[in-house]
C-alpha positions as CSV (number, residue, x, y, z in Angstrom):
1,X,-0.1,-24.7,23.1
2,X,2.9,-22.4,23.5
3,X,6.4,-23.3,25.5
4,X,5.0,-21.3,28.5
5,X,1.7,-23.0,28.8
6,X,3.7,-26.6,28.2
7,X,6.2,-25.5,31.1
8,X,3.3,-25.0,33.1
9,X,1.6,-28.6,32.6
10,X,4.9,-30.0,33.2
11,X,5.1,-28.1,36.2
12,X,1.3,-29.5,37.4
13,X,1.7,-33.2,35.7
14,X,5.4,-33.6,37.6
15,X,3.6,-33.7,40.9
16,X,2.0,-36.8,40.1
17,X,4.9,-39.0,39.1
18,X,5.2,-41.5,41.5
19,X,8.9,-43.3,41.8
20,X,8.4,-47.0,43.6
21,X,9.1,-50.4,43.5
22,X,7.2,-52.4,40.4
23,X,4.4,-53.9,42.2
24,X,4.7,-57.2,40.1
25,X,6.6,-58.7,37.3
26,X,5.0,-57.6,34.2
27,X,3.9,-60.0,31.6
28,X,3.6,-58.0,28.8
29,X,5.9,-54.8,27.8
30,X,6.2,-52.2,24.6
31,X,8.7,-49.9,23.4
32,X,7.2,-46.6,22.0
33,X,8.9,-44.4,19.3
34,X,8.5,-42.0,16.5
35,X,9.6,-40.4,13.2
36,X,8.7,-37.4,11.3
37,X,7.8,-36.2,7.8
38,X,7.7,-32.9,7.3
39,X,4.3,-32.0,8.9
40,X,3.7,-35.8,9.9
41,X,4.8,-38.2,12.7
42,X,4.6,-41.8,12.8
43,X,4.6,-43.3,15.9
44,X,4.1,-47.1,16.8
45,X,4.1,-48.8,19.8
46,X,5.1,-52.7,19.5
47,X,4.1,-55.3,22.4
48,X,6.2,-58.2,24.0
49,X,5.5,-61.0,26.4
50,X,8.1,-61.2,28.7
51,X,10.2,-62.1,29.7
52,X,10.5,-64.6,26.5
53,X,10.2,-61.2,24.1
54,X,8.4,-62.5,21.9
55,X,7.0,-60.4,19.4
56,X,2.7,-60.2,19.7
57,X,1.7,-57.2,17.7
58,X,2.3,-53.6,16.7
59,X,0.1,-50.6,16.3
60,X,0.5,-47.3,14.7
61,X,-0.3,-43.7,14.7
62,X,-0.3,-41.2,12.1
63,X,-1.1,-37.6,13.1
64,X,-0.3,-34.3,11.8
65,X,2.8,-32.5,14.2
66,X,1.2,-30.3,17.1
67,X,4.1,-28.6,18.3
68,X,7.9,-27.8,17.4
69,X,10.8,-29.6,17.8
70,X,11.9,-28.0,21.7
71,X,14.4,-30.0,23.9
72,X,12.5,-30.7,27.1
73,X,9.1,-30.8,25.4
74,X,9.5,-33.8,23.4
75,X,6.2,-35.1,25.1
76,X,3.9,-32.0,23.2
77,X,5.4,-33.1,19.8
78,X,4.9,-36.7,19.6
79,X,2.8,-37.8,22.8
80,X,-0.3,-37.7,21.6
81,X,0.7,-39.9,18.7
82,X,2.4,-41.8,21.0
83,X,-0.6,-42.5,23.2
84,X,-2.5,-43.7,20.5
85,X,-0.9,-46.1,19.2
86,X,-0.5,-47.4,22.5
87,X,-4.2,-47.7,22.6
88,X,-4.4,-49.7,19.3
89,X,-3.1,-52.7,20.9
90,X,-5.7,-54.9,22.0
91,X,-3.7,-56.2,25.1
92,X,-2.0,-53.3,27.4
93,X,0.6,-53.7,28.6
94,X,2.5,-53.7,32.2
95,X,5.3,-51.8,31.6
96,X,5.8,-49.3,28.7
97,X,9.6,-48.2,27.6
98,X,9.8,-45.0,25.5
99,X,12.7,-43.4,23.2
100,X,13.3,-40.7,25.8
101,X,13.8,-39.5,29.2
102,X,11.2,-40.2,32.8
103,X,12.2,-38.0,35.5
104,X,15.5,-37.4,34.2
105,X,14.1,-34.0,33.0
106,X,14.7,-30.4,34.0
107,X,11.1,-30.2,35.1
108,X,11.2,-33.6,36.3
109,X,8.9,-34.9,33.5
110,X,10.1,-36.2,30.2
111,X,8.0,-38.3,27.8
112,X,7.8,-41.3,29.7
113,X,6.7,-39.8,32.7
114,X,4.1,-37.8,31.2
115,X,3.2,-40.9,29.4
116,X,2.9,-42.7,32.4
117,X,0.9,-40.4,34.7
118,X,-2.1,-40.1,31.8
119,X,-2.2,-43.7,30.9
120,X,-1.8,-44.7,34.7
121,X,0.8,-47.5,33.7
122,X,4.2,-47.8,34.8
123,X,6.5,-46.6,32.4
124,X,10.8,-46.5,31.7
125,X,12.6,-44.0,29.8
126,X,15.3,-45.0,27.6
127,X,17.3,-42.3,25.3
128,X,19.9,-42.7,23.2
129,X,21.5,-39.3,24.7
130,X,21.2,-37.4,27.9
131,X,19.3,-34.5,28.5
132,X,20.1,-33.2,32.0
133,X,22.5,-34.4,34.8
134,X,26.1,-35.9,35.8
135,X,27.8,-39.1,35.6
136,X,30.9,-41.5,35.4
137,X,31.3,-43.2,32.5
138,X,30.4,-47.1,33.7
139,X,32.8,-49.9,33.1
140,X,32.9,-51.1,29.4
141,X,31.1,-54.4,29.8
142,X,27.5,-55.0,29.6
143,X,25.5,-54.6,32.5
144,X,27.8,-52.4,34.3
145,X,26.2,-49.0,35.0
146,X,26.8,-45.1,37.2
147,X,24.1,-43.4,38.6
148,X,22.4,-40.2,36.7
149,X,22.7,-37.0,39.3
150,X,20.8,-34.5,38.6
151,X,20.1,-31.7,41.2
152,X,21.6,-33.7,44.1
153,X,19.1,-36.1,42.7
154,X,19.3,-39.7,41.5
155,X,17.6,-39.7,38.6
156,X,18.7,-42.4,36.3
157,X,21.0,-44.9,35.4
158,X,24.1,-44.5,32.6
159,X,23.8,-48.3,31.3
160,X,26.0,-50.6,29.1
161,X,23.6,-52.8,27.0
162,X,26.5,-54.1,25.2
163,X,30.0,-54.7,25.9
164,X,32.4,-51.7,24.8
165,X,29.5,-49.6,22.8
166,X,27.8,-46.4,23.6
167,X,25.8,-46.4,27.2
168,X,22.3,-45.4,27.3
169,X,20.3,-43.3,29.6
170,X,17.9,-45.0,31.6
171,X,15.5,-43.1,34.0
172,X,12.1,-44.4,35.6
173,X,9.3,-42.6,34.4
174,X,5.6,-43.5,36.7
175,X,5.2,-46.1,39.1
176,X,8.6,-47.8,38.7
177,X,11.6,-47.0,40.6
178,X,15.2,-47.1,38.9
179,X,16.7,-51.3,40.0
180,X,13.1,-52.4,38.3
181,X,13.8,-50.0,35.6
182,X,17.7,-51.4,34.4
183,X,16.5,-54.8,35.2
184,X,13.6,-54.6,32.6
185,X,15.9,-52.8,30.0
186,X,18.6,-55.5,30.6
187,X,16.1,-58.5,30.7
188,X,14.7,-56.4,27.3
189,X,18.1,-56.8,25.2
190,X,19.0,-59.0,22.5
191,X,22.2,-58.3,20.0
192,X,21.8,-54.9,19.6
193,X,22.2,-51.6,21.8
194,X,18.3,-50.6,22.2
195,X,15.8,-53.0,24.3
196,X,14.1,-54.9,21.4
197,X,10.6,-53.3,22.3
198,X,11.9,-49.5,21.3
199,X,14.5,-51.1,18.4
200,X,11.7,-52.4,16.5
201,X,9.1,-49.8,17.2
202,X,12.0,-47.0,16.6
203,X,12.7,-49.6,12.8
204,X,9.1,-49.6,12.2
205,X,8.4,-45.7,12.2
206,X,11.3,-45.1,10.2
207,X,10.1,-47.9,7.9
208,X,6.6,-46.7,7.3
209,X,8.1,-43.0,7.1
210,X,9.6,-44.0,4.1
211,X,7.0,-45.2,2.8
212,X,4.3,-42.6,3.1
């Protein structure tokens, strides 16, 4: 598939991300990531009870790349990967977070949303960096977050996850809205800066990278 073709499933796939309250409180989450190796990626998807987070099982992927690195299109490069290692897990889960943007997206669509609308599960996007959109820096103490405007748009949430270290960019991705999203990544933290779901799975992809 080439950028334009891409564009144009974003285009079709962004009209049927739906932003709305979490219907219930899930009891079981994962945190999808990925790494690369040359022509390969590696991409595992570990699974949580919650809200105790603890640890039931991880499941990986190994596929040969599809499509080139593109900001925007991160979805064509390690989704399918992505969405199979997500089916490896023999329980699925309520609520998936991925190492990336939801609707915080030019098109509106960034890997969690497009996760989300083909699995049918709500899903969270949670990147390390922002791709699109304004904000105020939030107050330096955990918790304490400024709203992602993007277009006029809310379409995220700049969070703290730990006192006086880097924020991170939440954004709902499918059938969640952006409260249920922060809540989740908060309730989702331990000692470190990531949500334990995507810190492991983004540990464990290096991990087996290195060792292919």
């Amino acid at each position: 598939m080439d950028i334009p073709a891409a564009r144009r499933l974003q285009t079709e796939l962004s009209k049927k991300v739906r932003i709305q309250p979490l219907l219930k409180s899930p009891s079981y989450i994962a945190g999808v990531d990925a790494a690369f190796d040359g022509e390969l990626v590696m991409a595992v998807a570990s699974l949580f009870e919650y809200p105790s987070l603890l640890h039931k099982a991880d499941a990986v992927s190994c596929e040969k790349v599809r499509f080139p690195y593109v900001p925007g299109f991160l979805s064509f490069r390690e989704g399918h990967a992505l969405i199979s290692a997500i089916g490896k897990l023999k329980q699925i889960p309520d609520v998936i977070i991925v190492d990336g943007q939801g609707i915080a997206h030019p098109l509106g669509l960034g890997i969690a949303s497009h996760i989300g609308v083909l699995l049918d599960i709500p899903t969270i996007g949670c990147a390390k960096s922002r791709l699109v959109g304004e904000y105020v820096e939030p107050g330096p103490e955990k918790g304490q977050w400024s709203p992602l405007i993007y277009n006029e748009r809310e379409v995220g949430a700049v969070l703290r996850t730990r006192d006086n270290v880097r924020s991170v960019f939440v954004s709902p991705g499918h059938l969640i809205d952006l409260h249920s999203s922060v809540a989740i990544v908060l309730q989702s933290l331990t000692q470190y800066r990531l949500p334990e779901p995507i810190r492991r799975a983004d540990h464990l992809s290096k991990e087996l990278t290195r060792d292919l």
